[in-house]
N, C-alpha and C positions, 0 to 999 in steps of 0.2 A: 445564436451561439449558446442561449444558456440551453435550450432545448436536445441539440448533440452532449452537452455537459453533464447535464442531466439522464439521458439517455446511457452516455459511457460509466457513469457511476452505478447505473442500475444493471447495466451489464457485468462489471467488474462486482461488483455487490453480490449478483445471484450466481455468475458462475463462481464466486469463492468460498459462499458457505456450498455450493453443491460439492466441488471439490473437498471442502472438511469432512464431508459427510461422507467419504471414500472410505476403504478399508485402506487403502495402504499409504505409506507414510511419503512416499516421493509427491502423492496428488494432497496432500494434506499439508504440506508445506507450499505447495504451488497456490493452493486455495489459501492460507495464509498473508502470502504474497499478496494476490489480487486484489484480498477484502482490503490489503494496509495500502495499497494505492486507489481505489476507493475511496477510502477513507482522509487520503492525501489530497484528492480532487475534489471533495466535500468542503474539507477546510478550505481549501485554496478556492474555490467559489463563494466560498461567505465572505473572501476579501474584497468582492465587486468586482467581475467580470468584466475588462476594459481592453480593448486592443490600441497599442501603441501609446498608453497612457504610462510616464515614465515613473520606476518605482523610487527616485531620490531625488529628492528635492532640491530645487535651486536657489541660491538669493534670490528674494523679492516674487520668486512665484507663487500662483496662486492655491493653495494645499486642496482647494477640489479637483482639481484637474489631475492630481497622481494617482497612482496603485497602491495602495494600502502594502507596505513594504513588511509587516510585523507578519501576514499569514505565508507569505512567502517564503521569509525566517523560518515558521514554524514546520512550512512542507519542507524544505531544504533538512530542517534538522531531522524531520520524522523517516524520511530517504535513508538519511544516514542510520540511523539504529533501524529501521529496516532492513539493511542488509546487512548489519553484525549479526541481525535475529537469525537473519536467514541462512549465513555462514553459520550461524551455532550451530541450526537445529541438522545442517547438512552435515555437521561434524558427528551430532548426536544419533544422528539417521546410520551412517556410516558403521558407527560404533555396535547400536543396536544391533544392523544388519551380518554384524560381524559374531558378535555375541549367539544371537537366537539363529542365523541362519534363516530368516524370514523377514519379509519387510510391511508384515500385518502391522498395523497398530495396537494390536491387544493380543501379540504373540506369534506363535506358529499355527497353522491354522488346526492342525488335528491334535490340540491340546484342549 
């Protein structure tokens, strides 16, 4: 498992800076996106990779035997401002797009 885990982060990992590295700004937000789940699936693997291991605790159970409940918290949180980021920048894409009439990231292109 950690093997596929690791594998899916290095896939999400390379295809997002590839996409930053785009000229235009719809694959630059998509690369965005991928690097930050990525990066969500990095945390969320440093909390110890367990299947069916439960994340809240019981009276009197044993505290080896759970999920590390705090990187879970912290993917949950970073999902969520993840996609306000994403909603922004599709606002600000929008805007751009509207303004310049081009969807370069460093303008129109015969400027």
């Amino acid at each position: 498992m950690e093997l596929v885990v690791s594998l899916a982060i290095g896939v999400l990992a390379g295809s997002g800076i590839w996409l930053l590295l785009r000229p235009r700004t719809f694959q630059v937000i998509l690369g965005l996106s991928l690097l930050s789940y990525a990066v969500n699936l990095f945390i969320f693997g440093m909390g110890r990779l367990r299947v069916g291991a439960p994340p809240v605790l019981a009276p009197g159970g044993d505290i080896a035997g759970y999920a590390d409940p705090l990187t879970q918290a912290l993917v949950l949180t970073a999902i969520v401002i993840s996609f306000a980021m994403t909603a922004l920048f599709l606002v600000v894409l929008l805007a751009s797009r509207g303004l310049t009439r081009s969807d370069h990231v460093d303008g129109p292109k015969g400027e």
